[in-house]
N, C-alpha and C positions, 0 to 999 in steps of 0.2 A: 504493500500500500504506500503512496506517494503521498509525503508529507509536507503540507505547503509552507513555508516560514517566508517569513517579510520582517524589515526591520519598519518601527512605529514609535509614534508617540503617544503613550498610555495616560488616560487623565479618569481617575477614580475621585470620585464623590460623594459624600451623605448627607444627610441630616444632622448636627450634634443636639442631641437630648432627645431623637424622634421621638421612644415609648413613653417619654415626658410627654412630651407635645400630644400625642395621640390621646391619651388617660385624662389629660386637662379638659379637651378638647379633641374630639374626634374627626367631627363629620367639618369644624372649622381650619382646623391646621390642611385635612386634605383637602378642602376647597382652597386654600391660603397657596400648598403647592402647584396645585394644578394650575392658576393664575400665575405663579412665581413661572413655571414651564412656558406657559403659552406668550409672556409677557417678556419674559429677560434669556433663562437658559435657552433656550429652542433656538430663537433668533442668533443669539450669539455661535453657539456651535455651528450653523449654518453658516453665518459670517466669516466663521476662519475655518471650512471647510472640513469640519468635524464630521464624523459619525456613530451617533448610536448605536453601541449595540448590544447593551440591554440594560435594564431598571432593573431594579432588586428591592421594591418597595419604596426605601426612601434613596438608593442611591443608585447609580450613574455611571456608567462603565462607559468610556467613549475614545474613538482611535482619531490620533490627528495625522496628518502624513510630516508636520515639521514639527519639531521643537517650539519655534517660535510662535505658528499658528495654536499651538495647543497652551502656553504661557499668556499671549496675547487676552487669547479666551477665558483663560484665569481669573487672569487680572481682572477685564470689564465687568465677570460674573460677580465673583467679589465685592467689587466697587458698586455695582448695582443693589447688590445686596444691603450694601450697608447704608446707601442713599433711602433703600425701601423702609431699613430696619429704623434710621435716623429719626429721633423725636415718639417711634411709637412704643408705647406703653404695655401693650399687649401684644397677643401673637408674631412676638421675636422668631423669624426661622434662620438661621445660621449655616452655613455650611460648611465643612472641610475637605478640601482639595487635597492629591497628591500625585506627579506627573513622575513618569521616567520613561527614557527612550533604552529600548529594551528589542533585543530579538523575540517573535512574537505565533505560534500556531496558530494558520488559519485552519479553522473547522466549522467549514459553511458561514454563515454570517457570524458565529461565535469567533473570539480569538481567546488563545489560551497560551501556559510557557509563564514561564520567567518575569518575564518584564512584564506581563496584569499582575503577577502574584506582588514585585515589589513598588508598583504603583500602589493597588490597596492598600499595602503595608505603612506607604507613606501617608496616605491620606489619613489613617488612622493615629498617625504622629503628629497631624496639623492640629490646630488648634481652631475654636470654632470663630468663623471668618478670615483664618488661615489657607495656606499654599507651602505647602514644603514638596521640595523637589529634590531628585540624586544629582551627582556629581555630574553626570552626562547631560542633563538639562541645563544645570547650570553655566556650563563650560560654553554649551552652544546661544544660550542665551545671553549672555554676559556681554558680548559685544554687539549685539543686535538690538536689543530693549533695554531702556534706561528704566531699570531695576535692581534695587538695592536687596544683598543676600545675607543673612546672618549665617554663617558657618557653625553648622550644629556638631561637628566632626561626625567621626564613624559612630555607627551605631547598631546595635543588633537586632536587628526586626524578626520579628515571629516566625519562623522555618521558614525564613531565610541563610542559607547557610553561611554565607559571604559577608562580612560587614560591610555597611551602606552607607556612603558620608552622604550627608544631608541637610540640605540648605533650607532657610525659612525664608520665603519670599518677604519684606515688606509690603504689604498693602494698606495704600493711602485712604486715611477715614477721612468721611467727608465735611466738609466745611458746615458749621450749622451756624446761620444767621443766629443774629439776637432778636428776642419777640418781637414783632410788631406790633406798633402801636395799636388798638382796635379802631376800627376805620365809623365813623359816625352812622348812628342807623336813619336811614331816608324818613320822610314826613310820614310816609304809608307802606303799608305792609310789604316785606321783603324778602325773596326769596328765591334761593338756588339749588338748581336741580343736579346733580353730581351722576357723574358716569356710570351707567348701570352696569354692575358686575357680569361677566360671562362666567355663568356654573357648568357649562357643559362643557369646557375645555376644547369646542372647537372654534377654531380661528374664523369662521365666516360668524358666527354666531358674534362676533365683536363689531362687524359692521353693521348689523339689526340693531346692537343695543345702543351705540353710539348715534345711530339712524332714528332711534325715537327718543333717545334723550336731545336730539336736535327739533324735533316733532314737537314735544313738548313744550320748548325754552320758548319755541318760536309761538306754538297756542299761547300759552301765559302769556305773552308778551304784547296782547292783543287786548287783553282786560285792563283797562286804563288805569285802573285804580291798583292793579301790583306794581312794583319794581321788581323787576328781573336779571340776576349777572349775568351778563352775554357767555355765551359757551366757550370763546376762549380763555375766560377767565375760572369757569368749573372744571374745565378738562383739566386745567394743570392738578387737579388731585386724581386722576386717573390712574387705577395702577394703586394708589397709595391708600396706606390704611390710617383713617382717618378721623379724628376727634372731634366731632361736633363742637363742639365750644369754638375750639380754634379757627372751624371753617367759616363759621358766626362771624367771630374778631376780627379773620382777615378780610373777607369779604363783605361788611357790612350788612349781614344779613337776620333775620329774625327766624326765620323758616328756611329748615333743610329737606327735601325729595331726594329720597335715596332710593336704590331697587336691584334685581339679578333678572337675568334670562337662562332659563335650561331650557336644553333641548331633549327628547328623548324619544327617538323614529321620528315620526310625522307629527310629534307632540310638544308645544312651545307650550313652556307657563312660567308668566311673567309675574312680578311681585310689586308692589312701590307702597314705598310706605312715608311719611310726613310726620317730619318731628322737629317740635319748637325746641331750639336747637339751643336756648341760654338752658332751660332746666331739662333739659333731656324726653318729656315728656313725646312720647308718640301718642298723636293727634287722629290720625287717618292710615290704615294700612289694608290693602287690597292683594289679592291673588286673584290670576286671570289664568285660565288656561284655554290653549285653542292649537285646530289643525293647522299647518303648515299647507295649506292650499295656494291663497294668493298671498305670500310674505310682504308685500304694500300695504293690500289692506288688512291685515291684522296691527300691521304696524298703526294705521289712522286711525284704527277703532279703536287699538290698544290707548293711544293719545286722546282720543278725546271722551272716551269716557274715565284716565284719569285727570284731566282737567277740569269735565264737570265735576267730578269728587271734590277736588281742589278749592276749587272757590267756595263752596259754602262752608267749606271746614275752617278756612282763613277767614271767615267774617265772623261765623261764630267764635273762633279763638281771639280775634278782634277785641269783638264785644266784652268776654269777658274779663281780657284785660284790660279795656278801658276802665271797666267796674268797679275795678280794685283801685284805682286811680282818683284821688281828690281833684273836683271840678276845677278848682284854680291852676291844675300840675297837667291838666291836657292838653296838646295840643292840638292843629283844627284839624286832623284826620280823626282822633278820638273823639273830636265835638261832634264831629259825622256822624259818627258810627253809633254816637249814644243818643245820639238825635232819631236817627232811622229804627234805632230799638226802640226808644218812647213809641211812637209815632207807630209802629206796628204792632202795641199794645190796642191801641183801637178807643182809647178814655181820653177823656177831657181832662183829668189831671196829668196823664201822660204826653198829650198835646202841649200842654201849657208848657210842661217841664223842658219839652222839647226845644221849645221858641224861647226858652230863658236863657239869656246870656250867664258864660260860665265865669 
């Protein structure tokens, strides 16, 4: 039997702390990955010319043909990662890399041998948001990518028989601004509709959801009496997992619209749900499911039956917090609003109250 070998660049990956993560949090860490794939890894290893070739739950077995293409990929993985992970509180996912260029068994799409056994080995030495690599990565790297090594010397990896010197990549964390000031909230109700998650991990399924969260922005925007962030200003949280409060502060907004799209066969079900975003409270939240027949118009039904939702939900959460509000502390949107609720009481002392100056 003929045995095929190729020389490669081996890039192994996991999770650090998955059965942590899973036990916490099950059904969100794997939705959290499956996004992390579709959104940063996928794209990247396609980028420098990587391939798949197999998953093992949480981690990543992948062949590059250069040194450099399989480091490059590192790196940006990395760096995205830690851009994702930067400021969020919750569902941190992390990962550890570990590359060597290694003679390599091909066995049909599998590869096998040496150089995957001391790739995993490595990865299991990185540290989490780390990259550690062998001698042979480094050597060829070193003059080709401006990247700093820390020389971990030889080391003994796990049935490995041979000691392994071993390099820690540095990887640049990213620059995190100082808060922003909270940007002033408009005269009248305010509100941003933020990128709808793709649950179903397939890539066409991201231009439907970005396609009615633009359906959307653009219906509201049509109600005189909202103010709406224009979509290039919601998408920069695309991708990002994200704190209400914050989204509030930066954007000037009172009102957040959040939502996901799964797909599963011929079967779309869409979610949106509406929460006043200073106390956390959710206000409004719907599930929609339907066939995949005509993907336009699900998308227009899907919008404008959550827009009529929308607005009566905003006027009643309006109202009541005008209520709470002393008549001298309102100003003329809440005089509105408390005007048109006297006034649709249907009394003559409600009337009166109405026409009375606050």
């Amino acid at each position: 039997m003929t045995v095929t070998r190729r020389l490669a660049a081996i890039l192994a990956a996991d999770v650090a702390g998955y059965s942590r993560l899973i036990g916490e949090d099950e059904q969100g860490t794997l939705n959290r990955l499956k996004a992390i794939r579709v959104e940063l890894i996928d794209p990247k290893i396609a980028q420098h010319h990587g391939r798949i070739v197999k998953t093992t739950g949480d981690g990543l077995l992948i062949e590059f043909g250069s040194v450099v293409d399989a480091a490059h990929c590192a790196i940006e993985w990395q760096g995205g990662m830690a851009e994702r992970n930067a400021g969020s509180s919750d569902g941190r996912i992390e990962f550890r890399i570990g590359i060597h260029q290694g003679d390599i068994v091909v066995d049909g799409d599998d590869i096998l041998g040496d150089g995957v056994n001391v790739a995993a080995r490595l990865e299991g030495f990185a540290e989490p948001g780390g990259i550690c690599v062998s001698a042979r990565v480094q050597e060829d790297a070193a003059g080709r990518l401006d990247l700093t090594f820390d020389d971990l010397g030889e080391q003994n990896l796990k049935n490995i028989a041979r000691p392994i010197r071993v390099y820690r990549v540095r990887v640049a964390s990213p620059s995190i601004s100082p808060p922003q000031a909270a940007l002033p909230l408009p005269d009248k109700p305010s509100i941003a509709v933020l990128p709808f998650q793709n649950m179903s991990g397939d890539p066409e399924q991201e231009y439907f959801a970005d396609g009615m969260v633009e359906e959307i922005i653009t219906a509201l925007s049509k109600i005189r009496w909202f103010f709406v962030i224009a979509r290039n200003s919601s998408f920069t949280y695309k991708g990002r997992a994200v704190d209400m409060k914050q989204v509030a502060r930066e954007l000037g907004v009172r009102y957040v619209l959040e939502g996901s799209v799964r797909k599963g066969g011929n079967r779309l079900r869409i979610t949106a749900q509406l929460v006043e975003a200073e106390t956390g409270n959710h206000l409004w939240a719907e599930r929609y499911d339907r066939d995949v027949s005509d993907i336009f118009a699900v998308q227009d039904e899907i919008t404008e039956r959550v827009v009529a939702a929308i607005e009566p939900e905003l006027y009643a959460a309006e109202n009541i917090r005008s209520q709470r509000k002393l008549p001298e502390s309102l100003d003329a949107w809440e005089c509105v609003i408390r005007a048109l609720s006297a006034i649709g009481q249907g009394t003559h002392e409600a009337t009166v109250d109405a026409d009375a100056p606050s």
